[in-house]
N, C-alpha and C positions, 0 to 999 in steps of 0.2 A: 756364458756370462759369469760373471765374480762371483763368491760368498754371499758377496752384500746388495746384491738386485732383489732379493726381496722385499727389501725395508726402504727401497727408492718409491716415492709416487710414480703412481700409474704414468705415462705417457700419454699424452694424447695426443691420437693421431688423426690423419682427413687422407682418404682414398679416392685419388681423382681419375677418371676413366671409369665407366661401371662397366665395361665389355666382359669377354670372357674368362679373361687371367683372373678380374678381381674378381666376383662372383665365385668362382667356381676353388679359387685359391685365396688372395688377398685378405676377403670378409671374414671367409672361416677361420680364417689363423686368426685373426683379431677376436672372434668369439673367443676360440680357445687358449688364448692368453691373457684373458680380462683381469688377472694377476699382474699384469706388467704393460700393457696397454689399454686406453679406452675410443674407442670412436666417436669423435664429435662433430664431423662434418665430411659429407660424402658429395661429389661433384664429378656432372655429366653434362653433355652438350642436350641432350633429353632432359628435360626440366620433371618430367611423368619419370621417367627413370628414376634421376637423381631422387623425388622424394617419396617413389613406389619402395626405395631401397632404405631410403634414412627411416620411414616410418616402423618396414621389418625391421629396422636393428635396433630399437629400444629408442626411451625416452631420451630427449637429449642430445641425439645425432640431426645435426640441420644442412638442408639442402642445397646444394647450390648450382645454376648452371654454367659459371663459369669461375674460371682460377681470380680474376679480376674481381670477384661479386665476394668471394672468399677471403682474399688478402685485404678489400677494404671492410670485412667485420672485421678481421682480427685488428686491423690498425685501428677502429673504432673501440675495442673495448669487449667487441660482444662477444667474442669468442678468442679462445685459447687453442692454437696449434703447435704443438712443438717440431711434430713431422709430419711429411706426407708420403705417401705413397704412390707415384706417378706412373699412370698405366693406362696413358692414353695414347694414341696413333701420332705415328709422325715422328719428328723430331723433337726431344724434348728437352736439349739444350737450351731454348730459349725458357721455356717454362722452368726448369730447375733456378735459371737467372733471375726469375720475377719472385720466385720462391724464398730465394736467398737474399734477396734485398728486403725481404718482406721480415727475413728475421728467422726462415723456416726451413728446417734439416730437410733434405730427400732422398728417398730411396728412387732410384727412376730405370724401369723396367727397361731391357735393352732395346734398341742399339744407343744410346747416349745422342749419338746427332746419325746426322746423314753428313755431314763436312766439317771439317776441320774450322772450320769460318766459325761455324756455332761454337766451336769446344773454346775459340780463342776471346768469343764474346764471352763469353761465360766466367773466364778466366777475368777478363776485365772487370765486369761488376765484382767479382770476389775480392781483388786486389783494391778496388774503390772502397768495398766495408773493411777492408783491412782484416778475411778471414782466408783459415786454410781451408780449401777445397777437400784433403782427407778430413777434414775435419765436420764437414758438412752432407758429404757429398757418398752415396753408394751405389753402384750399379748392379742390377738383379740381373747377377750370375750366380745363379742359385746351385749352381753343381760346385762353385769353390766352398759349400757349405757342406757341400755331401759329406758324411761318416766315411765313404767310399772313396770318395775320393782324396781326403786326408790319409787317409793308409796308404794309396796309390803314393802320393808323395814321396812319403817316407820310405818306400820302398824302393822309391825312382832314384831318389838322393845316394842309394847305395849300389847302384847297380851302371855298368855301361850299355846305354842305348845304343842299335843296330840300327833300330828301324819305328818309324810311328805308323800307326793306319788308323783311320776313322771313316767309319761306314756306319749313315742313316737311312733309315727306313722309313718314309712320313705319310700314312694315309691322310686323306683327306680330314678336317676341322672335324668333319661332321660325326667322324668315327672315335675321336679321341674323347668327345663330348659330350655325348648320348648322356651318360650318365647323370650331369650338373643340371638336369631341367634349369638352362640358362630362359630369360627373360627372354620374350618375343622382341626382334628388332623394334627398335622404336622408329615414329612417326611423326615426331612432332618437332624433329632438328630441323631448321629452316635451309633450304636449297641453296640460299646464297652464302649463307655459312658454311655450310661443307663445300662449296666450289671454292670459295675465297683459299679455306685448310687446304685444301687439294695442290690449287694452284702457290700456293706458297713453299709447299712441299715440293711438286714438281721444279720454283724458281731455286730452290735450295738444289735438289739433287743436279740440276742443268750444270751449275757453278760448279759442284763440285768435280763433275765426270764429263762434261761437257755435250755437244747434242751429238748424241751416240743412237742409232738407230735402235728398235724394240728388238727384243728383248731387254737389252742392257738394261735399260733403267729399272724395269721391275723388278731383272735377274738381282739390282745391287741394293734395292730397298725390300724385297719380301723376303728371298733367298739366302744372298751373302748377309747383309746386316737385321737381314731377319729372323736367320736361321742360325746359321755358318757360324755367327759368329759366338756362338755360345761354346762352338769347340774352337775358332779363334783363341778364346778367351781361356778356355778350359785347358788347351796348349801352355798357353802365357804360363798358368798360376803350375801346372806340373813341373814344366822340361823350360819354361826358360820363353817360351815363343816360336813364334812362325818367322820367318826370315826372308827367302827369298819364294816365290812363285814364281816356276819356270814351266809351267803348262799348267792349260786348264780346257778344256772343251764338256760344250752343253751340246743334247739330244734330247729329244721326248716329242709327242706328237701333243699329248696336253701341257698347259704348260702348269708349273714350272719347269716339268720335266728331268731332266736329271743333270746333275753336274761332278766330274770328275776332278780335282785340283792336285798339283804336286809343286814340292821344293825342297829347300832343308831347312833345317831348326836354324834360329837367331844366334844361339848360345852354343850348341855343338853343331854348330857349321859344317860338318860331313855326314851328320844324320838326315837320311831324307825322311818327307811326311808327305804323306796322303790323303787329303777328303773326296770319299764317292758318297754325294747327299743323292738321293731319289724319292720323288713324289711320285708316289702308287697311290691311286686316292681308293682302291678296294683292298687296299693290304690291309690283312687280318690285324695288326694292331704295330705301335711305331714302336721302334728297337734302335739304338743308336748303339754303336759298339767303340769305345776307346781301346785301341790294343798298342802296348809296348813291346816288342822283343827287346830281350837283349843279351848278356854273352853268355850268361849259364841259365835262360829261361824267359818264361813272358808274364808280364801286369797287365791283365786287361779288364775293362770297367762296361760294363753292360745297362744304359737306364731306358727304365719304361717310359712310358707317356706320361709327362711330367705334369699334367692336370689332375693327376689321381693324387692325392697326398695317402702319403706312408706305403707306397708301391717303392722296396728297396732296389734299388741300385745295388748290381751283382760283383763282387772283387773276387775274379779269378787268377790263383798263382800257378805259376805250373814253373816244377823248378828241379834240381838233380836229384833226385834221392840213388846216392853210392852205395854199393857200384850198378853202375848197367841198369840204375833204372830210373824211373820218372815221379814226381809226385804232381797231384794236382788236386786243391783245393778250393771251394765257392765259400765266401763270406757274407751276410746280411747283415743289416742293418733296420731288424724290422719297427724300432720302437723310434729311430730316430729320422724326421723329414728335414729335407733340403732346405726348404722355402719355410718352416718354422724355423730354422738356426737362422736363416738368412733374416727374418721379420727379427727377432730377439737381440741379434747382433747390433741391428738397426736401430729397436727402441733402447738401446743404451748410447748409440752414436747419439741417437733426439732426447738421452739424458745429460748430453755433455760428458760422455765417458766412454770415447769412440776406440774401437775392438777394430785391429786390422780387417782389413776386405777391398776389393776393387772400388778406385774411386774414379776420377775425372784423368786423371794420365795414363791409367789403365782402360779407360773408355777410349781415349782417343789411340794409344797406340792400337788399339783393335780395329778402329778406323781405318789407318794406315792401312793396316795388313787387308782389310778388305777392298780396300782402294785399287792395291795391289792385284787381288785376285781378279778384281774387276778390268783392268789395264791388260794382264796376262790373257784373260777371253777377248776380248775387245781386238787384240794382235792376232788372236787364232781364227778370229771371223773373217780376220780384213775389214775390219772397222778401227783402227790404233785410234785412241784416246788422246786428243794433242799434249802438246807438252804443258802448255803453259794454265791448264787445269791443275785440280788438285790432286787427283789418280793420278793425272800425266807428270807428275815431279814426287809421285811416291816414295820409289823408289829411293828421293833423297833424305827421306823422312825419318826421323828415328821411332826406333819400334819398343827402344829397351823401357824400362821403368825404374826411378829412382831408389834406394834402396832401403829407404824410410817407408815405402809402400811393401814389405813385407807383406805376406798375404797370411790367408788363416793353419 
């Protein structure tokens, strides 16, 4: 952030979703930024949640159980939000939409939508207030914040790539978490409301990928736009993007089980890339490895389990040292976290003084490429995607990003 963000009032912000991202991440960076933001309203579909949480965070934070019960205090008078932080299930296009009409910036956890449908409503209302989506708008790709990954950059900018690979490792929820004494599921969300979510979620995914036998559908909402796409995304902001998908095949006896993907870069077109994601749910602990070759050496990006804050991300170089031999180098970043640069970047965007980062075209081109990966598996099962879906005409889609969306 600038010189001068210390002498801005606080921000005030409203965290909607209380599951395990925000608990265990979200809340606490809010604690520890109370220099630059304040929590005034926290909102769950658990109403015992919502105000088990607003009472722990001090006076002043008020409860809500839904985005509707929220946007009509603040249109009332009784409350001030400048931003939120959307880290609730599902798709959150529409919600970012109700947000933004409402007057209120958003940070909104990934994947942005499940279809293109939602990214183009969204666009709509923003064109009706007459605002710009970078200007409103950020998606929680919290490794375009990494220390780590900013050096990665800049070392990618000077070197010619051979080759990308990314390889994840993901234990089970249960092992990444232990740590956060997260709140016991709640019990008090009504049956007919989570069917109604549910099914609305499934009429979204149907349209967008069409009725594609199981696996598919969970593979493209937990896995691809659940997972994937954070190195989707994490492609995009390095080397340019993901481009074409020319194989992909899934295995595993539990599911998600495991998924291999290949093609080559958007931007150098002859470099190919690689995701092998695997869910081990008793793997000792999750390890995602970004690795670059290229003509005199390799950049490779190593992160932990990204619930822990201030677990660095590793920048390994390995590069000539003349003559006839090798050097090799590990870098940390112990004082500086991902998802604290990413919250701080954000409470100046909910000051009106928006700092580059992935917005709403950068959401959706990530879309695309996952649409894509899903189209590629779909042909390797012998289940193809029809065309006239939104997977099924991916392919025609553009993947690039305008060049006013610079990143960080």
């Amino acid at each position: 952030m600038s010189a001068d963000s210390s002498a801005r009032e606080r921000v005030r912000l409203a965290v909607i979703g209380l599951g395990a991202i925000s608990q265990s991440v979200h809340l606490p960076l809010i604690r520890r930024n109370a220099d630059l933001v304040e929590l005034t309203a926290v909102v769950d579909l658990s109403a015992s949640r919502a105000r088990q949480i607003a009472e722990a965070s001090g006076t002043g934070v008020i409860a809500f159980d839904s985005i509707e019960a929220m946007i009509a205090a603040v249109a009332a008078g009784e409350l001030r939000v400048d931003g939120a932080v959307l880290a609730t299930s599902g798709s959150h296009a529409p919600d970012v939409a109700r947000l933004i009409d409402a007057g209120i910036r958003v940070l909104a956890e990934k994947p942005l939508a499940f279809s293109v449908a939602d990214i183009d409503a969204l666009r709509e209302v923003a064109a009706a207030r007459k605002v710009d989506l970078a200007d409103w708008v950020r998606v929680g790709y919290m490794k375009e914040h990494d220390p780590a990954s900013a050096a990665a950059k800049s070392l990618l900018e000077g070197v010619e790539v051979r080759a990308v690979s990314v390889e994840v490792l993901h234990p089970a929820d249960g092992a990444q978490l232990a740590f956060a004494n997260l709140q016991a599921a709640p019990t008090d969300v009504p049956a007919d409301l989570v069917s109604s979510l549910v099914a609305a979620t499934d009429a979204t995914v149907a349209a967008a990928i069409g009725p594609v036998p199981a696996p598919l559908p969970k593979l493209y909402t937990n896995v691809v736009l659940g997972s994937i796409v954070h190195d989707i995304g994490l492609l995009r902001h390095l080397v340019g993007g993901i481009g074409t998908v020319d194989r992909a095949r899934h295995w595993g006896h539990e599911f998600p089980g495991s998924l291999s993907l290949g093609g080559h870069l958007a931007e150098r077109t002859e470099v190919p890339w690689s995701i092998d994601w695997h869910f081990i749910p008793r793997y000792p602990q999750y390890r995602e490895t970004v690795t670059f070759h290229h003509e005199t050496g390799t950049i490779a990006l190593t992160f932990a389990v990204p619930y822990v804050l201030n677990a660095p991300t590793v920048l390994t170089v390995i590069e000539n040292a003349e003559p006839l031999g090798a050097r090799r180098s590990e870098t940390r970043w112990m004082q500086e976290e991902a998802f604290e640069q990413e919250l701080r970047s954000f409470a100046a965007l909910a000051a009106g003084h928006p700092e580059p980062g992935p917005s709403v075209d950068e959401g959706a081109a990530d879309i695309v490429v996952g649409q894509r990966m899903l189209r590629t598996l779909a042909d390797a099962i012998g289940s193809p995607i029809g065309a006239s879906t939104e997977a099924g005409a991916s392919e025609g889609r553009p993947v690039a990003v305008p060049p006013h969306h610079d990143h960080l």
